[in-house]
C-alpha positions in Angstrom: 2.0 27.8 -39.7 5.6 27.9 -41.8 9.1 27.8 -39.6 10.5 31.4 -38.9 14.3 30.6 -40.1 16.5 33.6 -39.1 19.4 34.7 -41.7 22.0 37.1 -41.4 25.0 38.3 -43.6 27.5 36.3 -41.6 24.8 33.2 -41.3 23.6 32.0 -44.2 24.4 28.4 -43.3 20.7 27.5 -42.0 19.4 27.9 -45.5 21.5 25.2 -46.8 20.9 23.0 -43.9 16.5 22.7 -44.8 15.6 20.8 -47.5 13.6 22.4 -50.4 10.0 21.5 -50.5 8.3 23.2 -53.1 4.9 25.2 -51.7 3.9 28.4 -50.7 7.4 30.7 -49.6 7.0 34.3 -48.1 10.2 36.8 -48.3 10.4 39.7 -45.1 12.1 42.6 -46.2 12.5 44.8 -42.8 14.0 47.9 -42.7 13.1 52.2 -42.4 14.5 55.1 -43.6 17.5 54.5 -45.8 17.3 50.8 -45.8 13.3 50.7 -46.7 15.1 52.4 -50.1 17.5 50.0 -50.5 14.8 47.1 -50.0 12.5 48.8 -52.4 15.8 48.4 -55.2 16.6 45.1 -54.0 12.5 43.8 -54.1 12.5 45.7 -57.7 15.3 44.1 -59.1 13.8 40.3 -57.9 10.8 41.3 -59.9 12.4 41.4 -63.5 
């Protein structure tokens, strides 16, 4: 199983603090309502 590393807005510092090892990578979009819209633009834009 991966490691579940928690980032927010005001802590982005644990993503520079993991090495990069190159393999499988999963991205969790959360969100309902007004924000599933806004991840639907944000995923759509990381696909071009």
């Amino acid at each position: 199983m991966g490691q579940r590393i928690p980032v927010t807005l005001g802590n982005i510092a644990p993503l520079s603090l993991t090495p990069f090892r190159p393999g499988r990578m999963a991205l969790v979009c959360e969100g309902g309502g007004q924000r599933g819209i806004f991840t639907a633009g944000v995923l759509d834009e990381f696909m071009r």
